[in-house]
N, C-alpha and C positions, 0 to 999 in steps of 0.2 A: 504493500500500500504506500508507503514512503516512496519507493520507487518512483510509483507514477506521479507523487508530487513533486520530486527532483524534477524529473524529468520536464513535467509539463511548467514549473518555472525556468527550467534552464533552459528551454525553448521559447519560452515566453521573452526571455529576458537575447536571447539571440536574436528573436525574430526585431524586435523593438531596435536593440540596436543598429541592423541592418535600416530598417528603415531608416532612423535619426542621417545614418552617414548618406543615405540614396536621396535624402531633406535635404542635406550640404551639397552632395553635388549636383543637383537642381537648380538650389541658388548658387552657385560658381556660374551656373551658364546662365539667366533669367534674372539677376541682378545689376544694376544697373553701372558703379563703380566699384574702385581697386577695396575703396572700404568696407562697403560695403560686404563683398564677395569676401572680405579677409575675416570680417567679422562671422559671416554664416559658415563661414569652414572652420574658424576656429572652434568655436562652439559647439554646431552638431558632432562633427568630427570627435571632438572631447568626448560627449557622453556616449556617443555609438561605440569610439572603441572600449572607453567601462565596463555600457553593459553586457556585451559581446566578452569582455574578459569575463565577469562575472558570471554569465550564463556559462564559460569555459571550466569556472573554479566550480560550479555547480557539478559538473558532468564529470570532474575530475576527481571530486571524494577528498577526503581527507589526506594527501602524500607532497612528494615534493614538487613535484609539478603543481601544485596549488600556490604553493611557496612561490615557484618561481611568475604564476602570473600575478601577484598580489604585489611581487618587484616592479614588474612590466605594467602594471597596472598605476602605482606610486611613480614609475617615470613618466609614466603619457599625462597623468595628473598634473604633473610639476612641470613638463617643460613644453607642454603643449600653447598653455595659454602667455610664456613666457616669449617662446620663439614667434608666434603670432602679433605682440605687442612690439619685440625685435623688429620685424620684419616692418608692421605698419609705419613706425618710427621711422627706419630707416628711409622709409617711401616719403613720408612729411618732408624731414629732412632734405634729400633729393627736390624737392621742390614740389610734391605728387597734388595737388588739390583737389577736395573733393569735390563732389560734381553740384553744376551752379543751381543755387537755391537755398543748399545750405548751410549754415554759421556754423564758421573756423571758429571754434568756443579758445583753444588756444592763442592766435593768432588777435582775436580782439582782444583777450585779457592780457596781453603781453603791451598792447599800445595804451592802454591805462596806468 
């Protein structure tokens, strides 16, 4: 009986995930700017690969392979939303602007 509750959450939690990342690359093509597109990948991206690992540590049981995606799981955690921040930054910098209509919130409060 436990079985089938493993199961049908560690499915649950795969199937969710796939979708969150299939979200992300939707909006990479259907969104309008670089920020926009950085922001929707950073994001789904994050939780899809979560809870895709967690549905993994589900199926996996108790052993070292649980161990090791809870590693993998604490790295995409940590440097996922860092190299995202990196990356947009970097694009600012470079001169990247976002698309017209909307307020540079940085770029006003720096002229004050």
């Amino acid at each position: 009986m436990i079985d089938v509750i493993i199961n049908s959450a560690s499915a649950t939690l795969i199937g969710a995930g796939s979708i969150f990342i299939l979200i992300g690359a939707l909006g990479l093509v259907r969104l309008p700017d670089f920020y926009t597109r950085m922001h929707a990948a950073g994001v789904t991206d994050t939780l899809g690969a979560e809870l895709l690992l967690l549905g993994m540590m589900l199926q996996a049981g108790l052993s070292l392979v649980t161990l090791k995606l809870m590693l993998i799981s604490l790295f995409i955690f940590f440097t996922s939303p860092t190299s995202t921040h990196a990356v947009a930054n970097a694009a600012r910098v470079m001169g990247l602007r976002p698309m017209s209509g909307s307020k540079d919130i940085l770029t006003s409060n720096e002229n004050t």
